[in-house]
N, C-alpha and C positions, 0 to 999 in steps of 0.2 A: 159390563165392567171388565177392564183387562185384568187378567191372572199373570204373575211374573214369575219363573221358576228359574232357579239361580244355580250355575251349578260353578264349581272351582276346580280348575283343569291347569295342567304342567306345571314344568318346573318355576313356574311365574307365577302361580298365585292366579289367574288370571279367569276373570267372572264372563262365562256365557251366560246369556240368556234365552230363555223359552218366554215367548210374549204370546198370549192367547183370548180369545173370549166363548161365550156361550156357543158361539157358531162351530168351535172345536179347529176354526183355522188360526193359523200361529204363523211367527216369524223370527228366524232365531239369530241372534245379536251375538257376532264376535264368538265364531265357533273357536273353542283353545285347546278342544279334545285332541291330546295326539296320541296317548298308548289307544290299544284298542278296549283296553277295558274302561275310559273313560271314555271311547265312543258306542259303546254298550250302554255304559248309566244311561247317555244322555241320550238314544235310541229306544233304551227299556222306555225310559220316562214320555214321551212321544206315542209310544205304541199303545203303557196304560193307558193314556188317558182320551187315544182317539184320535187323535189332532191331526192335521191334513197341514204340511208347510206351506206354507206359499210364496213366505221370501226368505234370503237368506241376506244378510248383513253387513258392513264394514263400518265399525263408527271409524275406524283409519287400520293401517297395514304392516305395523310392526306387526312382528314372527307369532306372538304370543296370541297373539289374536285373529293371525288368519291360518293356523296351522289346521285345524280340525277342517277350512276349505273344502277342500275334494273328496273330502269324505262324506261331507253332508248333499254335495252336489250331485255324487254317483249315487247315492244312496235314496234318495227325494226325487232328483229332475227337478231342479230348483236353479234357476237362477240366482247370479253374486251381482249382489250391486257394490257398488262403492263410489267415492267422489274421483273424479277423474285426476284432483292432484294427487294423488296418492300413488299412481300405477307406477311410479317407477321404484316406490320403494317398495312395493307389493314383485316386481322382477328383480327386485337385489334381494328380498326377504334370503332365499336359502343361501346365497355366501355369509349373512348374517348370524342363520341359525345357531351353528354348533357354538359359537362364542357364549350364548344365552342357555347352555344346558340341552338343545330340544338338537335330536336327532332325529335323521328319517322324515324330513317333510317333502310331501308330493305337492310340488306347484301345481296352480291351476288359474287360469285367469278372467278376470270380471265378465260379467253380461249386458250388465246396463249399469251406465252413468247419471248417479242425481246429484241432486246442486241445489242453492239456497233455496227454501222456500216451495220444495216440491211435496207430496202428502202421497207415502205410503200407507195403502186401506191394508188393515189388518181384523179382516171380520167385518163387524160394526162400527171399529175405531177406525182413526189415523193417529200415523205419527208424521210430526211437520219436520222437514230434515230444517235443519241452524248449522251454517258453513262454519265451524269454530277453530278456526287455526291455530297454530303455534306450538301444539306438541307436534303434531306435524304438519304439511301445508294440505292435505286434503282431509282434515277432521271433522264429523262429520258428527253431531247430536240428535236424538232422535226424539221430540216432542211429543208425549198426547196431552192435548188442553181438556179433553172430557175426565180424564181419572189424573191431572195434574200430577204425570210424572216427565221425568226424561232421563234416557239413556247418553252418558258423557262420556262414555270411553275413558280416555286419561288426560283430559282436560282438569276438571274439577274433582277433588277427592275431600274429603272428611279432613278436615283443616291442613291442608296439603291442594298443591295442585302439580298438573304434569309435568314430566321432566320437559327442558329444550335442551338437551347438550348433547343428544341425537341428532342424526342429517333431517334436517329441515323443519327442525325444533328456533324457535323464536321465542324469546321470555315477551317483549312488549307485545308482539303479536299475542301473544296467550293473555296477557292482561285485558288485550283490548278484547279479546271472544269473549273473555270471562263477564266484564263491566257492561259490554254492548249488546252481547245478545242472552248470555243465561242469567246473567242479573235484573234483565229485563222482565223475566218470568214472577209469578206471583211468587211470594216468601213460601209460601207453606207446597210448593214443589216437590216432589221425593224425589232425589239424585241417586242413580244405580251407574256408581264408578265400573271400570275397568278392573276393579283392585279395592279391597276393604273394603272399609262398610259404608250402607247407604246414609245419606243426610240431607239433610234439605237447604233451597235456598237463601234461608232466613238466618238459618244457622252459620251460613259458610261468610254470610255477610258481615256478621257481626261478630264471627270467630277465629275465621282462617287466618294467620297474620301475614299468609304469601301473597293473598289478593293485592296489595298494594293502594293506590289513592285511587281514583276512580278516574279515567284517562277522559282527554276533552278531546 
């Protein structure tokens, strides 16, 4: 069984994750630690409980979410994955920063490139990566079909879904990720947003009123 440990980091609101299971190996999603004492929590938290990283995360590359970066990479010896459309706004991220509150980000940049349809092993699980575009062009969902969750970054939110009025934000594009590939998932799914709270995919179907008609 994965265990998820959620923690809320900078001026963003914005949800890391610790993904783990019995084996005590983890992988943590969308580091957003930037003071140092929220990379303490999220360090303490790691050391209680044992854990050995083994991958480190990008569901996409807005500031908010790859700030904590280089701190988890000197820290672990961990490789950054991310989807390769993303890399340019993961090298504009710091002229972006100080607009968005966060000071003091140390770039650092990816290791490995994944793409539709690849399966990061985490322990005993996997998560199946879903190319989900449109908040930005390389967004990237993170599947497990054994404990029927997924990780959405700022695709899907709790009757809401993610902004496009960012560089390389797309509203039809996000309709079409949203309808083709996470609606595709069974209803009773748990969604662990970028931001607020989690929900599931039954809910967002029959609730959200941003989803739109269901595109052909």
């Amino acid at each position: 069984m994965l265990s998820v440990k959620r923690f809320t980091f900078n001026p963003l609101a914005e949800h890391t994750y610790v993904v783990y299971d019995e084996t005590k190996s983890c992988a943590i999603i969308d580091p957003g630690c930037l003071e140092s004492d929220e990379q303490k929590k999220l360090s303490d938290f790691i050391q209680e409980q044992g854990l050995h990283v083994q991958h480190l995360i990008n569901t996409h590359c807005h500031i908010d979410h790859i700030v904590g970066n280089a701190y988890i990479k000197r820290t672990y010896g961990v490789k950054l994955a991310i989807h390769p459309a993303d890399l340019e706004l993961m090298r504009l991220a710091g002229a972006h920063a100080p607009r968005y509150g966060i000071f003091g980000y140390e770039p650092t940049t990816p290791d490995i490139f994944v793409a539709a349809g690849d399966f990061i092993q985490v322990g005993n699980h996997q998560l199946k990566v879903l190319h989900v575009p449109g908040h930005s062009p390389g967004h990237i969902a993170l599947y497990c079909a054994t404990n029927q969750i997924c990780f959405v970054g700022d695709v899907l939110f709790k009757n809401y879904v993610g902004r496009t009025d960012l560089p390389g934000g797309d509203y039809d594009v996000l309709l079409k990720s949203i309808h083709e590939q996470l609606f595709k998932l069974d209803d009773q799914v748990t969604l662990y947003p970028g931001h607020g709270a989690n929900t599931t995919i039954g809910v967002e179907k029959r609730n959200n009123p941003f989803v739109g008609a269901r595109l052909e």
